[in-house]
KOLROSE-101970 format. One record per residue (C-alpha): x, y, z. Coordinates in Angstrom, 1 decimal, padded with zeros to 4 digits. Each point is the difference from the previous one (the first is absolute). Layout:
# residues N
SITE,x,y,z
SITE,X,Y,Z
...
END
This chain:
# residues 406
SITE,x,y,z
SITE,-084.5,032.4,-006.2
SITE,002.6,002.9,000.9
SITE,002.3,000.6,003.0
SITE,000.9,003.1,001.2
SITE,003.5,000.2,-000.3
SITE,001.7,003.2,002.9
SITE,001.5,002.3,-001.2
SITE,002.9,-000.2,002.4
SITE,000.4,-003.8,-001.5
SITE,000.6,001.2,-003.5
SITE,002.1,002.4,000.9
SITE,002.5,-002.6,001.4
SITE,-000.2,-002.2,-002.8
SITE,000.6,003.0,-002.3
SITE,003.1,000.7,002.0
SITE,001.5,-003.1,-000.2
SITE,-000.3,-001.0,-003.2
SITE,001.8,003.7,-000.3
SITE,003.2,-001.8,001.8
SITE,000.0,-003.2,-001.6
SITE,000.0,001.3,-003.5
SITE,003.6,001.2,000.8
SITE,001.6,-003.5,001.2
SITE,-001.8,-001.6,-002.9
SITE,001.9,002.2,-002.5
SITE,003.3,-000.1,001.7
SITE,-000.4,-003.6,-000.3
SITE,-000.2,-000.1,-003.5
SITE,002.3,002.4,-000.4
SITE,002.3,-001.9,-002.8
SITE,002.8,-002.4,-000.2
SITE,002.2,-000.8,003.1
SITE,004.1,001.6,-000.7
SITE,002.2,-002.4,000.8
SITE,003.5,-000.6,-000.8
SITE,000.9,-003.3,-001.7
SITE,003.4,-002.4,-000.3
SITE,000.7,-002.6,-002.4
SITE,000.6,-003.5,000.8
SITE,003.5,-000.9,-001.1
SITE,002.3,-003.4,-000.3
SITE,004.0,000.6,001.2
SITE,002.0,-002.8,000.9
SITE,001.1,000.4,003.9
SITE,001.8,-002.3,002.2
SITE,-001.8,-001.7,002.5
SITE,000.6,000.8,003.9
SITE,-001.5,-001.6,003.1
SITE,-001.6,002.1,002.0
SITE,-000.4,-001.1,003.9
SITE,-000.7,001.1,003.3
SITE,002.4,-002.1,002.9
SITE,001.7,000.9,003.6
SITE,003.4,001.0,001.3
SITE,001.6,-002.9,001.9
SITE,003.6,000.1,002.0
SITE,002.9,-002.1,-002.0
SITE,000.5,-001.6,003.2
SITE,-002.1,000.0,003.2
SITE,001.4,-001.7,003.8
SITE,-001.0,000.1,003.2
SITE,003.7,000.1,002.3
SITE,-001.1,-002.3,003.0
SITE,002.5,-000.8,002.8
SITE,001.6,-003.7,000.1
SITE,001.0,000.2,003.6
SITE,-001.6,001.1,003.1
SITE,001.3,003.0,001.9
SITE,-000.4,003.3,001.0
SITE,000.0,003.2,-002.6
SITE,003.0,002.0,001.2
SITE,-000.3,002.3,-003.1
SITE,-001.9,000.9,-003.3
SITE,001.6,001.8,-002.5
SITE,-002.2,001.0,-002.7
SITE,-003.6,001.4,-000.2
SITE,-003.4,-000.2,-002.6
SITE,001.4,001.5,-003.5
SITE,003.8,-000.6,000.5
SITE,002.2,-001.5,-002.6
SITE,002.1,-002.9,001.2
SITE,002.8,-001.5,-002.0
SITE,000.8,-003.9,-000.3
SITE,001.3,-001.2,003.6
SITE,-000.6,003.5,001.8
SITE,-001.0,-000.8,004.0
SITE,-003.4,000.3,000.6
SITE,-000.3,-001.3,003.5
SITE,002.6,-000.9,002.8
SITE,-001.0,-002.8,002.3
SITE,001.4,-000.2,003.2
SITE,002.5,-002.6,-000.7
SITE,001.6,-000.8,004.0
SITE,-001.5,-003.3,000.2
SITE,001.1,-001.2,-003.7
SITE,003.6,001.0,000.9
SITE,-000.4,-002.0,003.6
SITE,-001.4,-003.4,-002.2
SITE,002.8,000.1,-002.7
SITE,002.5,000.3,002.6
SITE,-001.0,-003.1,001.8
SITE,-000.4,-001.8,-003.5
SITE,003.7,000.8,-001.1
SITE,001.2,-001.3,003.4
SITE,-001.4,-003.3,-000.8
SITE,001.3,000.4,-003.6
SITE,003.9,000.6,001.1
SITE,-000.3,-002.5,003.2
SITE,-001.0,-002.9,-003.4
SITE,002.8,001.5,-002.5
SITE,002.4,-000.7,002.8
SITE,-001.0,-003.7,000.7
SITE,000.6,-000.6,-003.7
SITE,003.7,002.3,000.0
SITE,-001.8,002.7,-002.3
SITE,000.7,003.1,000.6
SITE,-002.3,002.3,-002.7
SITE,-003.6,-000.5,-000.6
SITE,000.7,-000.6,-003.2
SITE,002.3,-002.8,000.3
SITE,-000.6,-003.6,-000.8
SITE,001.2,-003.6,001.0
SITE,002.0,-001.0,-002.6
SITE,001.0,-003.5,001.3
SITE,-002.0,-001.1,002.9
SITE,002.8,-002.1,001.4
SITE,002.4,003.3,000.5
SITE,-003.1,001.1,002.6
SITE,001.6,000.1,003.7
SITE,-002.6,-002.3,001.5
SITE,000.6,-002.8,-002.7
SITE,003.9,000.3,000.0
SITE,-000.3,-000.3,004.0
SITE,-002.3,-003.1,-000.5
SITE,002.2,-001.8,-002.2
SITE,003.2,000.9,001.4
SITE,-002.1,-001.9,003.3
SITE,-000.6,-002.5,-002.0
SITE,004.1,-000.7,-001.2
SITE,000.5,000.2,003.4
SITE,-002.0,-002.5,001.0
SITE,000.8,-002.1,-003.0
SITE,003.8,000.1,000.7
SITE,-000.6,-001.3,003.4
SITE,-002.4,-002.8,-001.3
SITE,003.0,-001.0,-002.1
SITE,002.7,000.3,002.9
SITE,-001.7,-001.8,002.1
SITE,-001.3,-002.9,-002.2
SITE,004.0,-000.1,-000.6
SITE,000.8,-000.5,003.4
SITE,-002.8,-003.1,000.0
SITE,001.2,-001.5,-003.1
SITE,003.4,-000.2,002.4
SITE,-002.0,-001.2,002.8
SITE,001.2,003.1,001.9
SITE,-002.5,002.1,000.3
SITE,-003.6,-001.0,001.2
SITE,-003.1,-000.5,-001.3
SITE,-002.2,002.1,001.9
SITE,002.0,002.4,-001.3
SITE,-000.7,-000.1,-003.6
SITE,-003.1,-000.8,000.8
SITE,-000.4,003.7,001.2
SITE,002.3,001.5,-003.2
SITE,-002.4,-002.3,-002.3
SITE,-003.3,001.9,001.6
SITE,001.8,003.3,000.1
SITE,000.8,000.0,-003.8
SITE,-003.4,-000.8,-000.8
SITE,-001.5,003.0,001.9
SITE,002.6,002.2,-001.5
SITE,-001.4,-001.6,-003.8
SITE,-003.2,001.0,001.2
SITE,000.7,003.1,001.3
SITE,001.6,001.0,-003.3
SITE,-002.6,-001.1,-001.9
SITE,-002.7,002.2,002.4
SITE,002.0,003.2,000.1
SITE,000.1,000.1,-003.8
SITE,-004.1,000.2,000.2
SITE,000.3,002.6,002.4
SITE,002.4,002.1,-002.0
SITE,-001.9,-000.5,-003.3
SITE,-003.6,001.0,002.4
SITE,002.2,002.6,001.3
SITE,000.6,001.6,-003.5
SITE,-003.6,-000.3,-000.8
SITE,000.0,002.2,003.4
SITE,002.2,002.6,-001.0
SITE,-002.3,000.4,-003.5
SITE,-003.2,000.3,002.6
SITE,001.7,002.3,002.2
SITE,001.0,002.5,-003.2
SITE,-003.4,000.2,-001.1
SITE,-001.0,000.5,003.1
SITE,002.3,003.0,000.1
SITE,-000.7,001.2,-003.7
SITE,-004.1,000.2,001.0
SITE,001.2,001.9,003.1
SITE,001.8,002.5,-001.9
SITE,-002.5,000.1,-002.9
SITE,-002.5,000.9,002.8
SITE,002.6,002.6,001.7
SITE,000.0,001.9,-003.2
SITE,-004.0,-000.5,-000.4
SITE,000.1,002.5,002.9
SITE,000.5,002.3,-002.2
SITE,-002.8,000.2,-002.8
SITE,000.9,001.3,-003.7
SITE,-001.4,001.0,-002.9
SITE,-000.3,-003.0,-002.6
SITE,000.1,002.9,-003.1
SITE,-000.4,003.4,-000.6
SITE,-002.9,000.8,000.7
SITE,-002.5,003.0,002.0
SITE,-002.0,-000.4,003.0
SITE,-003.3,-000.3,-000.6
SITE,-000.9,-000.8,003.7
SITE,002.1,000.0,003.2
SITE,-001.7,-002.8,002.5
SITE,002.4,-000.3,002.8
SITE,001.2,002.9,002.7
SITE,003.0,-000.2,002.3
SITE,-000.4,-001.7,003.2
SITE,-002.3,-002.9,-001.3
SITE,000.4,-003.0,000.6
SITE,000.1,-002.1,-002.9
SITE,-000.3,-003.4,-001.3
SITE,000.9,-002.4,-003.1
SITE,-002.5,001.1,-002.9
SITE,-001.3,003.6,001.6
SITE,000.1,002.2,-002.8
SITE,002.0,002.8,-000.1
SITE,000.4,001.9,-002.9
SITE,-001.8,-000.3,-003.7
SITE,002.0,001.0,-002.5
SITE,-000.7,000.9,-003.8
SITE,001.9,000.5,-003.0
SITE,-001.6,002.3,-002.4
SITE,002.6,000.7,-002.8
SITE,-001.0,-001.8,-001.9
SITE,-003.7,-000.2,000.6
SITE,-002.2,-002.7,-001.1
SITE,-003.0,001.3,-002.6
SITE,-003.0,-003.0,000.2
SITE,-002.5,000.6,-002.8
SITE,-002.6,-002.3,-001.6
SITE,-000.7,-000.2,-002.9
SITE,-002.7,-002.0,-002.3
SITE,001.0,-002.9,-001.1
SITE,-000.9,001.1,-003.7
SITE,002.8,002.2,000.1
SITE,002.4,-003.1,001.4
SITE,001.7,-000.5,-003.6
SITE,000.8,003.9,000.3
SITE,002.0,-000.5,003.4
SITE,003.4,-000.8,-000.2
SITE,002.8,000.1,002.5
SITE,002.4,002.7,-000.8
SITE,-002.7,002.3,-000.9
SITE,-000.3,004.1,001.3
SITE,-002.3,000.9,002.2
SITE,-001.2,004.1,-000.2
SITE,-001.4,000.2,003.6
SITE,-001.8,003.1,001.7
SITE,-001.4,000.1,003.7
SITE,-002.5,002.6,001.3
SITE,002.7,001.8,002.0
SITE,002.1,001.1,-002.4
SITE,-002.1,000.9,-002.6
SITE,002.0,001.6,-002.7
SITE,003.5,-002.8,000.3
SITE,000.1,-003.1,-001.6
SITE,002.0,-002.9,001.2
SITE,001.5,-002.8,-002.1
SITE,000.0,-003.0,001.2
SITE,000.8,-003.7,-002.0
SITE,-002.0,-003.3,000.0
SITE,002.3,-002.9,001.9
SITE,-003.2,-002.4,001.1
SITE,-002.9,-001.6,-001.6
SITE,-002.5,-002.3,002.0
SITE,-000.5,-003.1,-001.6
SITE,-003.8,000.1,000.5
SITE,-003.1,001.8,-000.3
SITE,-002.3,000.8,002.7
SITE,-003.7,-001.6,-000.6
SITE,-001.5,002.2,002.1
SITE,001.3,002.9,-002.1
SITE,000.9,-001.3,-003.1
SITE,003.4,001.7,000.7
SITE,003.8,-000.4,000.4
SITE,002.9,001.7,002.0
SITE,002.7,001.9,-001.6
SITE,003.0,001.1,002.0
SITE,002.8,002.9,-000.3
SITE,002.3,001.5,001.0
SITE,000.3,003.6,000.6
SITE,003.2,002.1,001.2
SITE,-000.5,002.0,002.6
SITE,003.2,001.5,001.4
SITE,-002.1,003.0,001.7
SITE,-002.4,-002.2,001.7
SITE,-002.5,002.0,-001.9
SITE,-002.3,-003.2,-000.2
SITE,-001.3,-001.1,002.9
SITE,-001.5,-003.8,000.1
SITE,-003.7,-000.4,000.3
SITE,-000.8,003.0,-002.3
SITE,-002.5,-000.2,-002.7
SITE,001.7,-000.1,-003.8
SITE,-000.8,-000.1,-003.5
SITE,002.4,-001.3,-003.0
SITE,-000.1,-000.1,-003.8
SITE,002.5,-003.0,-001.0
SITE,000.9,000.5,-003.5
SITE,000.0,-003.0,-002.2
SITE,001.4,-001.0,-003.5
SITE,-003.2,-000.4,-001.2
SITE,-001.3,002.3,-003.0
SITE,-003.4,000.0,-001.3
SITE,-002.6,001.7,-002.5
SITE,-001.9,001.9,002.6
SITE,-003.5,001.6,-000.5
SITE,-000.2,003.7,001.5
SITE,-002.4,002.3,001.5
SITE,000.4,003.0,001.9
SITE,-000.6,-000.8,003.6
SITE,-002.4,002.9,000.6
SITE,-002.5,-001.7,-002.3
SITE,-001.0,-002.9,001.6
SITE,-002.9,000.6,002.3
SITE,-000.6,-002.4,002.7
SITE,-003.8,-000.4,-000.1
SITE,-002.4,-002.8,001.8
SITE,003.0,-002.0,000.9
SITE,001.4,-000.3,-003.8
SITE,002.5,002.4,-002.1
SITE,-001.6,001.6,-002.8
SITE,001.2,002.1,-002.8
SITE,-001.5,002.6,-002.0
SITE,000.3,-000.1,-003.7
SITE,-000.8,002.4,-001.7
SITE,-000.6,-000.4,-003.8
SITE,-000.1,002.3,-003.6
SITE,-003.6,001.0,000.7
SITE,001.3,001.3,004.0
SITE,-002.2,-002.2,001.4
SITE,001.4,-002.3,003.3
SITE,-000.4,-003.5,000.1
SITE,000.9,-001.2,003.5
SITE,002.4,-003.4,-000.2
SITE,000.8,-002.3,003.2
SITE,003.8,-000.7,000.0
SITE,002.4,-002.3,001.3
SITE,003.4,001.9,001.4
SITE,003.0,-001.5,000.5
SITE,003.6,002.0,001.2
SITE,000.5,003.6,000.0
SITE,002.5,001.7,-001.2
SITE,000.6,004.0,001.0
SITE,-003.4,001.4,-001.3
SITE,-001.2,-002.9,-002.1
SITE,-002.0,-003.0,001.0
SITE,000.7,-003.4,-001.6
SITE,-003.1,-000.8,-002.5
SITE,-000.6,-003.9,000.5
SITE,-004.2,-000.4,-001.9
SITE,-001.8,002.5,-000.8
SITE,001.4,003.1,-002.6
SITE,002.0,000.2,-002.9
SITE,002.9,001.5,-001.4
SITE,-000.5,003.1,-001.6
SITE,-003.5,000.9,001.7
SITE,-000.8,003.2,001.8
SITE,-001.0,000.0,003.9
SITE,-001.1,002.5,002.2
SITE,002.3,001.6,002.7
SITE,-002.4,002.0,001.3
SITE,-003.2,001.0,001.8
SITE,-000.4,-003.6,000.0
SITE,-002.3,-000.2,002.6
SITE,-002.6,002.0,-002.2
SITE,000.4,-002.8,-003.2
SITE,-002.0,-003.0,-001.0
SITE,-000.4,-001.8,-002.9
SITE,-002.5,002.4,-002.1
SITE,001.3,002.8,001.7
SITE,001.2,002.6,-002.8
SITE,003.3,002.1,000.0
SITE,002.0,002.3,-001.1
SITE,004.0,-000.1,000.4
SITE,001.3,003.3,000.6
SITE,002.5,001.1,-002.7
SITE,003.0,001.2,002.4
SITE,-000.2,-003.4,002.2
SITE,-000.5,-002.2,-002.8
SITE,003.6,001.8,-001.0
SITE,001.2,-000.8,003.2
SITE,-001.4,-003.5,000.0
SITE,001.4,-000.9,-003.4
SITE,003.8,001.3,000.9
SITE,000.0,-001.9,003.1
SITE,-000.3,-003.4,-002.1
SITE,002.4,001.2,-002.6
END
């Protein structure tokens, strides 16, 4: 049975297969050019490549240790301070009033023992004016004692009498014997009474607050006229020459890390300067979590260039040489969540590899599984190749390729 078949409809179809015909023969339009690179051995020294943050050598928080009012502040967010520059003065009336009293009390002790520095000490505690006093009362009373017992022994004097001496010299032994206590209790005093004094001058010259190092302000916390207390911060204070570079790195690369080693660090900011900084730390363990350990150094920084908290990157060159298989970087394709390489053989036909990369070096990629030395990969219109796909190196890039692996 036949279908009548418009006109208008075969018209259509005549005009499209008109356009097609086109795309089908620039498809097939011949072997893809692409520029090739061999894959080469050279023996390189390994490096350790790692990304880490900028950290302050040294980091404080300046709190006040007495309590007080803020007569003055001296320095500001970004200023340098030097090792025992003022910060802060503390209103320091009371302080003076308190040591004062203390140093009374101090002198008024000295005296009782016949002292007459603070830094004087009882050499013989017999020579002290209340125990010569107390025995020479006591030879006084013992002289008596004998005169009188005399005068008994004659039947001249009376026995009430000695009686009295008798009791007398007793006290007097007694009395010696308790006013060497109080003299050795009283040079226990005196040692009181000096640190007494020395903590009343040490918190005198707390009322003024200094710098512990050189250092910049990274934040001013206090303003004159506040009232303060022991532990209210006041200042915090970093030193950032040298700075502190924190990096981890695998642990596979942990017999590569040594202390001593250089450190070729770049940050974001300054793009085209390099800073050289040197390993001093290395942490003694790796993070499970990461499967990672921290590296530290040390990087000058005279100009202040480097501010802590930026983002860095370091190469830390090793002793460590190896046979190293090489492939230009621009010829691993990232495809489907693998690398892949494009070999392409005599015939110029691709077969598409999956490869394991390891470091990179300049322009070249590390070749861990996957090519061999001496074979020919595509650097070029790679997202156009497949295995079975056919090509056709182009004579002045081949050149070009083959001088740049010379």
């Amino acid at each position: 049975m036949y279908r009548f078949v418009p006109a208008a409809l075969l018209l259509t179809s005549f005009t499209t297969c008109q356009k097609q015909a086109p795309q089908k023969a620039k498809q097939d339009s011949g072997p893809v050019a692409v520029s090739t690179a061999p894959v080469t051995t050279r023996q390189l020294a390994r490096s350790v490549d790692s990304v880490g943050t900028l950290f302050p050598f040294d980091e404080v928080i300046v709190s006040a240790e007495i309590e007080g009012r803020v007569d003055k502040v001296n320095f500001d967010l970004g200023d340098t301070v030097r090792q025992g520059d003022a910060l802060v003065n503390i209103s320091d009336e009371e302080q003076r009033y308190i040591l004062a009293q203390n140093e009374a009390q101090l002198r008024q002790s000295l005296e009782r023992l016949g002292l007459k520095a603070e830094n004087d000490k009882v050499k013989d505690i017999e020579e002290t004016p209340e125990v010569r006093r107390s025995r020479a009362d006591l030879m006084e009373a013992q002289k008596r004692f004998e005169r009188i017992r005399t005068l008994v022994d004659q039947k001249i004097g009376a026995q009430a009498d000695l009686d009295a001496a008798s009791t007398r010299y007793q006290a007097m032994l007694a009395a010696l014997d308790l006013t060497r206590n109080q003299t050795r209790n009283l040079i226990q005093e005196v040692e009181r009474f000096k640190a007494v004094v020395e903590l009343q001058r040490k918190k005198l010259r707390d009322t003024t607050v200094r710098a512990p190092f050189g250092a910049m302000v990274k934040e001013r916390q206090v303003t004159a006229g506040q009232y303060v207390r022991p532990n209210t911060p006041l200042f915090n204070l970093v030193k950032i020459n040298p700075v502190r570079l924190r990096l981890e790195v695998p642990e596979r690369m942990a017999p590569w890390t040594k202390v001593g080693q250089t450190a070729d660090v770049s940050v974001e900011a300054f793009e085209n300067r390099r800073f050289v900084g040197r390993v001093s730390r290395i942490a003694p363990t790796v993070d499970q979590t990461k499967r990672t350990f921290v590296v530290e150094a040390l990087i000058d920084n005279p100009d202040g260039a480097l501010k802590p908290g930026s983002y860095a990157r370091a190469r830390l060159a090793t002793q460590r040489v190896d046979q190293v298989l090489l492939a230009p970087a621009r010829a691993i394709n990232y495809v489907l969540g693998a690398n892949r390489a494009y070999v392409v053989d005599g015939s110029g036909t691709i077969e598409a590899r999956e490869v394991k990369t390891g470091d990179r070096y300049e322009q070249q990629l590390e070749i861990i599984s996957g090519l061999k030395e001496g074979e020919q990969v595509a650097t070029t219109q790679l997202n156009r190749l497949d295995t079975g796909v056919k090509v056709r190196p182009t004579r002045e890039q081949a050149s070009q390729a083959s001088q740049k692996s010379e």
